[in-house]
C-alpha positions in Angstrom: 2.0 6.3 -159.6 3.3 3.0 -157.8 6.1 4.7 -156.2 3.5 7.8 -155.1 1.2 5.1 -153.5 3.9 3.2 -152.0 5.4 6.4 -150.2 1.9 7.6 -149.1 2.0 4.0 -147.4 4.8 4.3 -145.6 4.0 8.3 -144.9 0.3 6.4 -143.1 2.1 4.0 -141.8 4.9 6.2 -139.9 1.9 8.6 -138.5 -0.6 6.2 -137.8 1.6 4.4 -134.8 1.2 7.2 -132.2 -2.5 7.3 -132.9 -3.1 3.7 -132.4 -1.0 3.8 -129.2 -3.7 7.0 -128.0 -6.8 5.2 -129.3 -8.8 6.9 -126.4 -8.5 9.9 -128.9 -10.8 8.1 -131.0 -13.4 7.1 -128.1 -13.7 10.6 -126.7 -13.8 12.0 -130.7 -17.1 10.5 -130.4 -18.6 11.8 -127.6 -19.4 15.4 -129.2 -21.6 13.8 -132.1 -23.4 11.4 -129.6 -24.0 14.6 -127.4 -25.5 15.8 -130.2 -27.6 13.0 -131.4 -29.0 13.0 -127.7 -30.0 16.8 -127.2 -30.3 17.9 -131.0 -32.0 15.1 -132.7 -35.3 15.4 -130.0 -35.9 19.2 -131.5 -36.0 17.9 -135.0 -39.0 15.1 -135.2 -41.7 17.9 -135.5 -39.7 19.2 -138.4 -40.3 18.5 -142.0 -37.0 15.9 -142.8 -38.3 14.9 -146.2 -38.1 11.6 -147.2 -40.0 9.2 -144.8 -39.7 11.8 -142.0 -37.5 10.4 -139.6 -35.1 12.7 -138.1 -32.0 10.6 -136.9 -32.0 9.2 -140.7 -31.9 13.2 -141.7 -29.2 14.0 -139.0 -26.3 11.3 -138.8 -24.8 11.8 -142.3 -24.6 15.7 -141.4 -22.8 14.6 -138.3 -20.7 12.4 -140.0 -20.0 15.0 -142.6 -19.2 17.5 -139.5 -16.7 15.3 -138.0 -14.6 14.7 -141.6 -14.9 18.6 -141.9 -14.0 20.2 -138.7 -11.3 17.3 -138.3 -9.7 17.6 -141.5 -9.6 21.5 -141.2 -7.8 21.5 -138.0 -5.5 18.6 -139.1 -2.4 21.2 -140.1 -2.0 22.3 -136.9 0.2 19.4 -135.7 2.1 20.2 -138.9 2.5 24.0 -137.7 4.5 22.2 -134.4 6.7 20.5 -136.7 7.0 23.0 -139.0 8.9 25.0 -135.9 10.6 22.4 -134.5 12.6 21.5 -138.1 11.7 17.7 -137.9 9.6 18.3 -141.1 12.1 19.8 -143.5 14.2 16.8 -142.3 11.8 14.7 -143.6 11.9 16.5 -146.8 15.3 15.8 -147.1 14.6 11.9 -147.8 13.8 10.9 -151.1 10.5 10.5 -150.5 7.7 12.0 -152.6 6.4 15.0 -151.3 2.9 15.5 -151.2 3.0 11.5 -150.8 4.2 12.5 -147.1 1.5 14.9 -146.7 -1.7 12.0 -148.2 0.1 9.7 -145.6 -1.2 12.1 -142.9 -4.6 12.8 -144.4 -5.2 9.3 -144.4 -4.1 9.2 -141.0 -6.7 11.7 -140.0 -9.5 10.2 -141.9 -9.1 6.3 -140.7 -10.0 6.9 -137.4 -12.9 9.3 -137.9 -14.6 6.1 -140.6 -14.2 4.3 -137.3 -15.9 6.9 -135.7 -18.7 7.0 -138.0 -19.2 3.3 -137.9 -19.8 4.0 -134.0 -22.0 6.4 -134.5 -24.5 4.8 -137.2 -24.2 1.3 -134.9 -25.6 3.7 -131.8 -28.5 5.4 -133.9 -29.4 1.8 -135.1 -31.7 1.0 -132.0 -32.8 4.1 -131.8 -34.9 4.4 -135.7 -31.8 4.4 -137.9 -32.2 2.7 -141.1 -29.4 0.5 -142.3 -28.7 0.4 -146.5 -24.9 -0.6 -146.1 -23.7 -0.4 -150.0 -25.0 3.2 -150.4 -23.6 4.2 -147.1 -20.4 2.8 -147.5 -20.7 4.6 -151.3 -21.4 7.8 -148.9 -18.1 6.9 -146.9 -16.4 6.8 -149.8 -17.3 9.8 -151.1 -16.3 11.7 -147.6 -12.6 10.0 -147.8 -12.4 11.9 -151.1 -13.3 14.8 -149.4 -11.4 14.9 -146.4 -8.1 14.1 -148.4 -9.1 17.3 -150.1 -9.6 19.0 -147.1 -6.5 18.1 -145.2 -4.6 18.3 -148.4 -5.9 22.2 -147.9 -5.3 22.5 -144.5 -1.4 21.1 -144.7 -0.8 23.7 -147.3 -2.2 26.5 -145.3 0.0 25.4 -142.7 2.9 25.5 -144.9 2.2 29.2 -146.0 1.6 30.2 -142.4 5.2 28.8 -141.5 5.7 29.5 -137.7 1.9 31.6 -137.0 0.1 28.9 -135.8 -2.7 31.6 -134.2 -3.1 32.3 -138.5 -3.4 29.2 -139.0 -6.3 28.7 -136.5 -8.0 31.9 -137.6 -8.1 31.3 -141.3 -8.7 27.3 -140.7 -12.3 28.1 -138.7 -13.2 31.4 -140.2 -14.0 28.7 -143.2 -14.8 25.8 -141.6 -17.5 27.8 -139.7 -20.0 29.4 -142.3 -19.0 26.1 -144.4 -20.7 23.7 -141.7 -23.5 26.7 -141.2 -24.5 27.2 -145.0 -23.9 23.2 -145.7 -27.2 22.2 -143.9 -25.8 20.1 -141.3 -27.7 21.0 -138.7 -30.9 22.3 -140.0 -32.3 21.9 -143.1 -31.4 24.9 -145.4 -35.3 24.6 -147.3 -36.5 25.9 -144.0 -34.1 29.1 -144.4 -35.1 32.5 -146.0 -34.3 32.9 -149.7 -31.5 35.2 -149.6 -29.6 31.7 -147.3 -30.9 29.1 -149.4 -29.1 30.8 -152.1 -26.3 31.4 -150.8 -26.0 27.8 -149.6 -26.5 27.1 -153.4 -22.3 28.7 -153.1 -21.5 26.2 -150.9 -20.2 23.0 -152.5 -20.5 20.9 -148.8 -24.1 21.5 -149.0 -24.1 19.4 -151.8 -22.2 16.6 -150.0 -24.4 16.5 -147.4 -27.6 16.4 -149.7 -25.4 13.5 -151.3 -24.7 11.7 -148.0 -28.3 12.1 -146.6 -29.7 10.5 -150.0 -27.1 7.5 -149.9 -27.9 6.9 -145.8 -31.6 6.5 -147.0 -30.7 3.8 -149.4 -30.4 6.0 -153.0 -27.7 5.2 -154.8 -28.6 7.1 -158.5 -29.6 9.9 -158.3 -28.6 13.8 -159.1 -28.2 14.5 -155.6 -25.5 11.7 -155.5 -24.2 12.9 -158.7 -23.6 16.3 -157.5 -22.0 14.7 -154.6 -19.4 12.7 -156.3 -18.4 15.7 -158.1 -17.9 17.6 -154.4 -15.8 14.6 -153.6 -13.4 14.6 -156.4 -13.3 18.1 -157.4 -12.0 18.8 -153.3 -9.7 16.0 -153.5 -8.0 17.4 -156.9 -8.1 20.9 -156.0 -6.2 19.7 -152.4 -3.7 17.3 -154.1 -2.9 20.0 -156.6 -2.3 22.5 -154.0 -0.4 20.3 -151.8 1.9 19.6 -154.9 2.5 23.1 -155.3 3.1 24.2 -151.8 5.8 21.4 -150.9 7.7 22.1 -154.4 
């Protein structure tokens, strides 16, 4: 275990230079959710949110859930490029652990887009945002789990693509898509007609985002969070167990 942590240390540590060095990545990352806020919250206050009603409390964790998702997803593409150019199996060659190297780049993914998230909940704050920082750093938490999952997924579907990176993008948002539609993030799914709500029921990021929305509003026991954590660590085994068996 120490020597797995330690190389997913140095695997971060190696990938997250360049991103540092293009931290404007990060600042324009944001714009798309803060579009968003601006044009899609407005069309939600008349709308039944539940809890105490307010609809930018209702709406940031689903755009923070949509940025870990859609990022995470796409995240194997750079290791498609690599793939091609050889510089990855040379990095195989080292003795360093294997789906270590690939965690090391999940994280890298996922750092900036908690500092995108902190951006985000600091801009709704003026605007009606409630703060309750112990459950929503419990919900941040809970996405890192998630998105190491994700990526995990997303690295190994790069790996059985190989050189097809237009596979790669296919399969990647063919999921990501109906995950993100039947997950709730943008409307609430008890507003849909039966036959959806069910089949959202099928969709375990619905569940994250129930989880996330209950922890932004201060609830930290509850079975929506319960059914969240679950999400959380059931994607993260399922994507470090698929990582270890695509890089064997």
């Amino acid at each position: 275990m120490m020597t797995f942590l330690s190389d997913t240390f140095l695997s971060f540590r190696r990938e997250i230079g360049p991103t540092l060095r293009s931290w404007y990545y990060i600042v324009f990352g944001i714009i798309q959710p803060l579009l968003y806020l601006a044009l899609f919250v407005p069309l939600l206050n008349n709308m039944p949110m539940g809890g105490d009603g307010n609809a930018l409390q209702w709406f940031v964790p689903g755009m923070v859930v949509m940025l870990v998702l859609f990022t995470t997803v796409s995240c194997g593409w750079s290791l498609t490029e690599e793939l091609m150019s050889g510089s990855f199996e040379r990095l195989l060659s080292t003795p360093i652990n294997r789906p270590a190297i690939l965690v090391g780049r999940a994280l890298k993914e996922l750092a900036p887009l908690l500092v995108q998230a902190v951006i985000l909940i600091v801009v709704a704050l003026p605007f009606g945002l409630q703060l309750h920082v112990i459950p929503m750093l419990v919900g941040l938490l809970l996405l890192l789990g998630f998105g190491i999952g994700v990526a995990a997924l997303s690295y190994a579907l790069a790996i059985a693509t190989k050189h097809d990176g237009s596979l790669f993008y296919l399969v990647s948002h063919s999921v990501a898509l109906p995950l993100m539609l039947l997950g709730g993030v943008l409307l609430p799914m008890q507003m849909a007609p039966d036959w959806l709500y069910i089949a959202s029921r099928f969709n375990p990021l619905a569940y994250l985002v129930e989880a996330e929305r209950a922890l932004f509003a201060g609830q930290m026991v509850s079975m929506t969070v319960g059914w969240g954590v679950l999400v959380s660590i059931g994607v993260g085994a399922l994507g470090l167990a698929t990582i270890k068996r695509a890089t064997l």
